[in-house]
C-alpha positions in Angstrom: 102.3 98.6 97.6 103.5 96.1 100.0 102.8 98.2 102.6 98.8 98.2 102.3 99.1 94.1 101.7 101.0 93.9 105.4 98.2 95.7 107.0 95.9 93.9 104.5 97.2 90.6 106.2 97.9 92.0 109.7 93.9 92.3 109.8 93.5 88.9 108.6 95.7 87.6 111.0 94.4 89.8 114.0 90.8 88.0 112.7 92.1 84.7 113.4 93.4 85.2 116.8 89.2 85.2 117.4 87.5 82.8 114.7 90.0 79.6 113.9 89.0 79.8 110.4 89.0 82.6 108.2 86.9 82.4 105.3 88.8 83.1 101.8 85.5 85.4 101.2 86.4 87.8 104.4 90.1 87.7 103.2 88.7 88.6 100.0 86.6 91.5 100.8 89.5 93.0 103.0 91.7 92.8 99.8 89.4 94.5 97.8 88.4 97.5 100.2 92.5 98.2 100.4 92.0 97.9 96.7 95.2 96.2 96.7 96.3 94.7 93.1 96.3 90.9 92.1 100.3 91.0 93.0 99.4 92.4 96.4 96.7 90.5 97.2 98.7 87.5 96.7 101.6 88.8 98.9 98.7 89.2 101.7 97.3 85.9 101.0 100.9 84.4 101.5 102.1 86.3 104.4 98.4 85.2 106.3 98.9 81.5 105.2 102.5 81.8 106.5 100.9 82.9 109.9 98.7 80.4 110.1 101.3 77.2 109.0 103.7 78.3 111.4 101.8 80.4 114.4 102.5 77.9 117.4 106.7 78.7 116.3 105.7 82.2 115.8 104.4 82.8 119.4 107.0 80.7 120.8 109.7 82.9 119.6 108.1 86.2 120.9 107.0 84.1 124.0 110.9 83.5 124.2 111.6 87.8 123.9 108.8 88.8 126.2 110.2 88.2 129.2 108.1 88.4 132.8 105.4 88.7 130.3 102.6 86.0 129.9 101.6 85.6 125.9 97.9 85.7 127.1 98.5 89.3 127.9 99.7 90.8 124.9 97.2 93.1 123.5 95.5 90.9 120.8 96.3 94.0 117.9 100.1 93.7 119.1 100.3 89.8 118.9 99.1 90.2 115.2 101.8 92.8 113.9 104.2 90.7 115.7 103.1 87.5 114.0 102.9 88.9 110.6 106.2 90.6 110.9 107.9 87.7 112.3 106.7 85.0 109.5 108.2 87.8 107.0 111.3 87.7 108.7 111.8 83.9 109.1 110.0 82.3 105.8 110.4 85.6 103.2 114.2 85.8 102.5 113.6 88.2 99.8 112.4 91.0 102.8 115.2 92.6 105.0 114.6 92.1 108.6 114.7 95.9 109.5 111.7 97.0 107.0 109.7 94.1 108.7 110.7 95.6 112.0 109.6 99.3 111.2 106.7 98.2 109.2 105.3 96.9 112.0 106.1 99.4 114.0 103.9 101.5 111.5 101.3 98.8 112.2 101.1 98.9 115.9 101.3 103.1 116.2 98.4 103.0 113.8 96.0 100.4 115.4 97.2 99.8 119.3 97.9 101.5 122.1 100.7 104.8 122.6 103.1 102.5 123.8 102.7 99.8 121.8 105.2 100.6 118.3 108.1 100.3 121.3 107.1 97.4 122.6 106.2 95.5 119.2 109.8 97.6 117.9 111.7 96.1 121.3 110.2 92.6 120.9 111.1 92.0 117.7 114.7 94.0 117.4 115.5 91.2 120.1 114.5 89.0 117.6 116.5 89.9 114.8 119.7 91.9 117.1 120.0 88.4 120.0 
């Protein structure tokens, strides 16, 4: 299920905002304790090597939404949903915006703060709706 690859990547991602590199074996272990499938595991692999070729654009464009707000302050888990929904939503045409939108949403009620799925939900809906 797609679903369990996003939050698959979203950790993998979320990694990254702390260690530059993220090994293939770390990537690899999260894959396999989501017991995520060979298709889904290479969804996840794509969607966090999507992140990682295009972050500096990716955190530009939410930069560009988050107004009054410096990047630096963005809760680290937040940042991560945002970046993995955002690279689905520019570089996987086969994904409607709105199910990246709300599956991040998902992401953020599940590992942030109370208020976060808004905010994440606000940032990006002024993303997709300018």
């Amino acid at each position: 299920m797609r679903s369990d690859a996003r939050e698959a990547a979203f950790k993998a991602v979320f990694a990254s905002l702390f260690q530059e590199q993220s090994e293939g074996r770390f990537r690899t272990g999260l894959y396999r304790n989501a017991k995520l499938s060979e298709e889904e595991s290479a969804f996840a692999e794509k969607l966090f090597f999507t992140v990682q070729d295009h972050r500096e654009t990716l955190l530009t464009r939410i930069s560009e939404k988050v107004q009054g707000f410096a990047q630096e302050r963005i809760y680290p888990v937040d940042k991560a949903v945002m970046l993995v929904a955002l690279a689905e939503i520019e570089y996987f045409d086969d994904i409607p915006a709105v199910v990246s939108v709300s599956e991040a949403a998902a992401l953020a009620r599940k590992y942030s703060t109370e208020k976060s799925a808004d905010f994440v939900n606000g940032v990006l809906g002024g993303i997709i709706n300018p």
